[in-house]
ROKETI-407958 format. One record per residue (C-alpha): residue in one letter; x, y, z. Coordinates in steps of 0.1 Angstrom, whole numbers, plus 5000, padded with zeros to 4 digits. Layout:
AXYZ;...
This chain:
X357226810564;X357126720600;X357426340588;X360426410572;X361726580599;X361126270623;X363526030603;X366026370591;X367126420633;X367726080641;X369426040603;X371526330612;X372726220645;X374325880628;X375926080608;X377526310640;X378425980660;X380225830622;X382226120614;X385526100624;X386926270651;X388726600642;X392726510638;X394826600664;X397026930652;X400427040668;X401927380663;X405427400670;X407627740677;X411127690679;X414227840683;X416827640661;X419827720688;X420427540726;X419127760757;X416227910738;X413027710744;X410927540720;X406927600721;X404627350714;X401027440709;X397827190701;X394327220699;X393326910725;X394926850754;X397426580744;X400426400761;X403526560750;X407326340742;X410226550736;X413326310727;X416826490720;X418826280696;X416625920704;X418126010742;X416226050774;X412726170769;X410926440788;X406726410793;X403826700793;X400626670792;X398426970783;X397227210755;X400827370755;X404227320768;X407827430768;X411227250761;X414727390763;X417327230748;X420727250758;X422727030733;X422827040694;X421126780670;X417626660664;X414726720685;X411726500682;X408226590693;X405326380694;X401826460711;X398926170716;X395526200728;X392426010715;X394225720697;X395226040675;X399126100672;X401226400652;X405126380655;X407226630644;X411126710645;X413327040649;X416627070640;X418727230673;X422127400658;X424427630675;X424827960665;X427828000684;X430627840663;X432727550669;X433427600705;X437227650699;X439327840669;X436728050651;X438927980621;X437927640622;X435327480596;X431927500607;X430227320582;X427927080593;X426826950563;X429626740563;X430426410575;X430126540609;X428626270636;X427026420665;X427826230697;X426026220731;X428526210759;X426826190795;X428526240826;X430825980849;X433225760839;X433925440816;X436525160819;X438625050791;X440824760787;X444424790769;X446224550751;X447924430784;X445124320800;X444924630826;X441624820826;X441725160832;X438725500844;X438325720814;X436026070818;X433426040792;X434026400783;X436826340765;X438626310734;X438425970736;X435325960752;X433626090721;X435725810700;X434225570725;X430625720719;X430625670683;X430725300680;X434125270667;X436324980681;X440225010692;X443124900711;X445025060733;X448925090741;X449225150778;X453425130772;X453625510785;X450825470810;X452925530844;X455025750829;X452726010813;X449225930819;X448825860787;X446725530763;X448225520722;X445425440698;X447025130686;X444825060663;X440425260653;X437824960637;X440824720628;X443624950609;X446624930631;X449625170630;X453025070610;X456025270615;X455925640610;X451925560603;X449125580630;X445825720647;X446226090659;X443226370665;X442226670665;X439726910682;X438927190665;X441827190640;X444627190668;X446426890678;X446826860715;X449726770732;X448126470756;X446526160752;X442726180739;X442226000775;X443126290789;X441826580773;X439026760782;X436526810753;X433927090755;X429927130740;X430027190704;X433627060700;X435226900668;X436926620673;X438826410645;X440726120647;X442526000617;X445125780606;X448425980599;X451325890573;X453226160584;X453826420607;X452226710583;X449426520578;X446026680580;X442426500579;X442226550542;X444826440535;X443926080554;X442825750539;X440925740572;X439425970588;X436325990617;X434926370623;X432926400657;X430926700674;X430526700710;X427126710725;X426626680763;X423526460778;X422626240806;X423525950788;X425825860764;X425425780725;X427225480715;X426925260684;X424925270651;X422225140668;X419625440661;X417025280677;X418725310711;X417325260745;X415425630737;X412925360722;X412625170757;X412725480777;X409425580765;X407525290782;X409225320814;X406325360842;X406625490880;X407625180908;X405225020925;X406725080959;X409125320976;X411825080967;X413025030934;X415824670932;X418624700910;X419224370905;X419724110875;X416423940871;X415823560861;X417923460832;X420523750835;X424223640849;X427123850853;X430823720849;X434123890857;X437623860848;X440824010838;X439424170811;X436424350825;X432524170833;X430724010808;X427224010803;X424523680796;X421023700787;X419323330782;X416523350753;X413723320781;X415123620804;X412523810824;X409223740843;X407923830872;X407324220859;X410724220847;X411124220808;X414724220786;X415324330754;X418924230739;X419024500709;X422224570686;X424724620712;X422724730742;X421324490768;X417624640782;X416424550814;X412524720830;X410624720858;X408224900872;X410325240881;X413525140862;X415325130833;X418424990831;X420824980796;X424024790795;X426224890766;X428824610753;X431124590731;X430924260714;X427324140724;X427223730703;X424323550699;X425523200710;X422722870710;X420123030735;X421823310750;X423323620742;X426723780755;X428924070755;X431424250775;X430424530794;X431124890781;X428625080808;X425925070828;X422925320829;X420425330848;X417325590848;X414625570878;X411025730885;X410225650918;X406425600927;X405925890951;X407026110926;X404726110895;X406426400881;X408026530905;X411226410902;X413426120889;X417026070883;X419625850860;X422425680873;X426025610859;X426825260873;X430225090879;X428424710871;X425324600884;X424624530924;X423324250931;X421424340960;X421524690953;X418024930957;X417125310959;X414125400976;X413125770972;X411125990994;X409526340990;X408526641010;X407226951007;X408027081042;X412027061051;X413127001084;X413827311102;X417627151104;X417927151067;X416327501063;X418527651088;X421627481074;X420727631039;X420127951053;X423727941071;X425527811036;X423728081012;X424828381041;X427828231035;X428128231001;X426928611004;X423028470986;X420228521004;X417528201005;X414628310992;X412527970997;X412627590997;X410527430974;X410827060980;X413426770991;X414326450979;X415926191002;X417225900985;X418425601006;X420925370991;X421425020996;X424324790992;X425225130969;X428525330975;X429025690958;X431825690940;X432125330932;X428825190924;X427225470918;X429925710895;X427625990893;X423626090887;X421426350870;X418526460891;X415526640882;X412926800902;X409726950892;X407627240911;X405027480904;X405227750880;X403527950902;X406027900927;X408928010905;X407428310895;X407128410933;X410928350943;X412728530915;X412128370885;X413928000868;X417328230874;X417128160906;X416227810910;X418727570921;X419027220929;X421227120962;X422526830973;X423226761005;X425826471005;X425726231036;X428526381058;X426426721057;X428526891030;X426127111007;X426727170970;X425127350947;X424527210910;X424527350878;X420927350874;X419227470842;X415027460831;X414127190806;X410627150808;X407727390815;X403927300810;X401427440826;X401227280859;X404827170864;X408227350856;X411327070851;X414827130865;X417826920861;X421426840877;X424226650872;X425526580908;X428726400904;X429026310941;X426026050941;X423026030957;X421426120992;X419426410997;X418526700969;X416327030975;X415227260953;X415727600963;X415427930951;X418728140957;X419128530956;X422128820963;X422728920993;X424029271007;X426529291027;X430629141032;X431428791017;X433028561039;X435128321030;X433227961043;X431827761015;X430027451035;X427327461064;X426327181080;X423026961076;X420826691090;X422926351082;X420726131064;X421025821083;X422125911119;X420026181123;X422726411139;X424126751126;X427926701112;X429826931113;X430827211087;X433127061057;X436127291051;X436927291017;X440727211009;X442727400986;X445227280962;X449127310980;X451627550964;X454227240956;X450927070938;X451027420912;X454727340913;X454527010893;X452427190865;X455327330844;X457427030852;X454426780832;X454627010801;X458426980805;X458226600808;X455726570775;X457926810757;X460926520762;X458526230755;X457726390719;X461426490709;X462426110722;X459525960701;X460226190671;X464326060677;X463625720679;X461825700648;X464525850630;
């Protein structure tokens, strides 16, 4: 018995250190509408992705964590630990509607395509040769974002505001015949440049043959629904940068270069910049990937995707003109607690962000937060954390067209200063002017909770703050002044400026003029 015994342990303990390890299992919770927060739930601790539509993606790392989405679409989770890895994917739809006419189809098993449209601008080019800024939350915008190609009329540009679809993926308008749209079953009375979509809208452009035409009733027709994002969707191109974004890793130094690297040139003309990657581009911990339409350039702490329009292979080289320029950043200091993506104009040269971080705000900033939330009738219940960010050979508003920030702090910490209601994230702009962002909770594990921003006034100095009610009267200042970020002096406060009564004036005399365009329009086609 007890020789059996000897050889049975040792047998046994081969057997232990052969078996496989026990598989890695994810248990997911969801909500299937935006705002509500999806639980994710495994039995190891595991590093957690959570990619929205193949977009940006958001890390964790733990036995559990928290996402909240705040678009519609697909939501793909995917946990690794041990060389083990378990992917899963929820479906995020709204249970709100359409986001305009409720008696508007909201059926989106249809031929519905979701688009992604992030914040800033874009430049277009019309027939002409002019190029012209376009919001990206737009009726064209969302044409823009889903891949389709077009030419624009910019005959009525001066007059009106206003670029004619000449022509959507190569069918051009004869006649009484062309491209018109629709969002949410109503035709509006400007040009798609112009208006203003919202989350959740419908948007349809379709070629017309007659003035009662409907989508149905078109040979061609494209339906689009309006999601909002940091970046924008554009193309067939699945795959995406989302792909690329997962391997970007923090910078080795405070300062992260913007620049082209080795085997990257830039061209400009009449036309708009043009983009050329030689076969060998890259070295030197720099790496570029030319995929489908996109142009993706990483570094240690960057990111950058170009987005073109008509991207050729050619001998050794590719090219393309340039669309837009993104640009997402995780600075060294940070780890997780903070990054931010970047809308670009082109691409600078010489152009760098360095980032810094503190957990102790100058008693400047403090007191000038304090003043701003008194006024603002708020009460500042504490000051989490700041993040200066220096620019070089960078300008806000025209290299740099707007950003989305995030900051992360503990949970603990929330939980002592009202709860994520009452977390904010302020930027402090370099003249001393605060803001306050929209800010809304997308992450949440247990060490860390994840806010983010859009801050369409650039980059200099963010802090994340927690914000209460106040009693007492309201006054009527909306600014208070803070530490400038590169002369060291207090500015003064910024006072806001209002709009001028002969400005409000104008407004009925626009609908007025558009009325007179149409009826001339309609006249001179009869």
């Amino acid at each position: 018995m007890h020789h059996n015994m000897k050889w049975a342990l040792p047998l046994l303990l081969l057997i232990a250190l052969a078996a496989p390890a026990a598989a890695l299992t994810m248990d997911v919770a969801a909500s299937s509408s935006p705002g509500s927060a999806v639980t994710v739930t495994l039995d190891k601790e595991a590093d957690v992705t959570f990619q929205m539509n193949g977009g940006t993606p958001y890390y964790a790392h733990g036995t559990s964590a928290k996402f909240v989405p705040h678009i519609t679409g697909t939501l793909t989770v995917t946990a690794m630990a041990e060389g083990q890895s378990v992917e899963k994917t929820v479906r995020i739809t709204s249970g709100s509607g359409g986001g305009g006419g409720s008696d508007f189809n909201d059926d989106d098993s249809g031929p519905w395509k979701e688009v992604t449209l992030g914040p800033g601008t874009f430049n277009v080019t019309a027939e002409s040769g002019e190029t012209y800024g376009v919001n990206r939350r737009t009726a064209l915008g969302a044409l823009d974002a889903s891949g389709a190609t077009y030419v624009l009329d910019d005959g009525w540009y001066d007059q009106y505001g206003t670029l004619f679809l000449k022509s959507v993926n190569g069918r051009e308008g004869e006649g009484m015949a062309g491209w018109v749209y629709q969002v949410n079953g109503k035709s509006p009375s400007v040009g798609a440049n112009t208006y203003k979509v919202k989350e959740d809208d419908k948007v349809v452009f379709y070629y017309s043959e007659s003035m009662s035409a409907q989508p149905e009733d078109s040979p061609e027709a494209i339906y689009l629904k309006v999601a909002f994002g940091s970046i924008t969707s554009n193309g067939d191109d699945e795959e995406g940068s989302g792909t690329a974004q997962g391997r970007l890793v923090p910078a080795d130094g405070p300062e992260i270069p913007l620049g082209l690297p080795e085997g990257v040139t830039m061209t400009f003309g009449a036309s708009g910049s043009r983009i050329s990657v030689h076969q060998d581009a890259g070295g030197d911990g720099d790496e570029v990937i030319v995929r489908g339409d996109r142009v993706i350039i990483m570094r240690p702490g960057l990111l950058l995707t170009v987005l073109t329009s008509d991207m050729n292979k050619e001998d050794n080289s590719s090219t393309g003109q340039v669309r837009s320029v993104t640009a997402e950043l995780m600075p060294a200091a940070a780890g997780v607690r903070g990054n931010m993506i970047l809308v670009l104009a082109g691409i600078p040269g010489e152009g760098a962000i360095t980032t810094g971080f503190s957990d102790r705000p100058s008693p400047e900033i403090t007191e000038s937060l304090t003043t701003f939330a008194t006024a603002e009738d708020r009460s500042l219940l504490g000051v989490a954390s700041v993040m200066d960010v220096k620019r070089t050979n960078l300008k806000n508003g025209e290299d740099i067209l707007g950003a989305t920030v995030r900051m992360e702090i503990d949970p603990a910490w929330v939980d002592e200063h009202g709860g994520a209601d009452a977390i904010r994230i302020v930027h402090i702009a370099d003249d001393g002017t605060i803001e306050v962002l929209e800010t809304r909770k997308i992450l949440e594990t247990g060490d860390s909770v994840n806010f983010e921003a859009e801050s369409k006034n650039g980059l200099s100095s963010f802090v994340i703050v927690a914000l209460g009610e106040r009693e007492g009267p309201a006054t009527s200042a909306t600014t208070a002044p803070a530490t400038g970020s590169e002369t060291g002096t207090t500015p003064a406060p910024t006072t806001p400026q209002q709009t001028p009564l002969w400005a409000w004036a104008t407004i009925p005399a626009l609908f007025i003029g558009g009325a007179a365009y149409l009826m001339n329009r309609k006249e001179e086609s009869n």
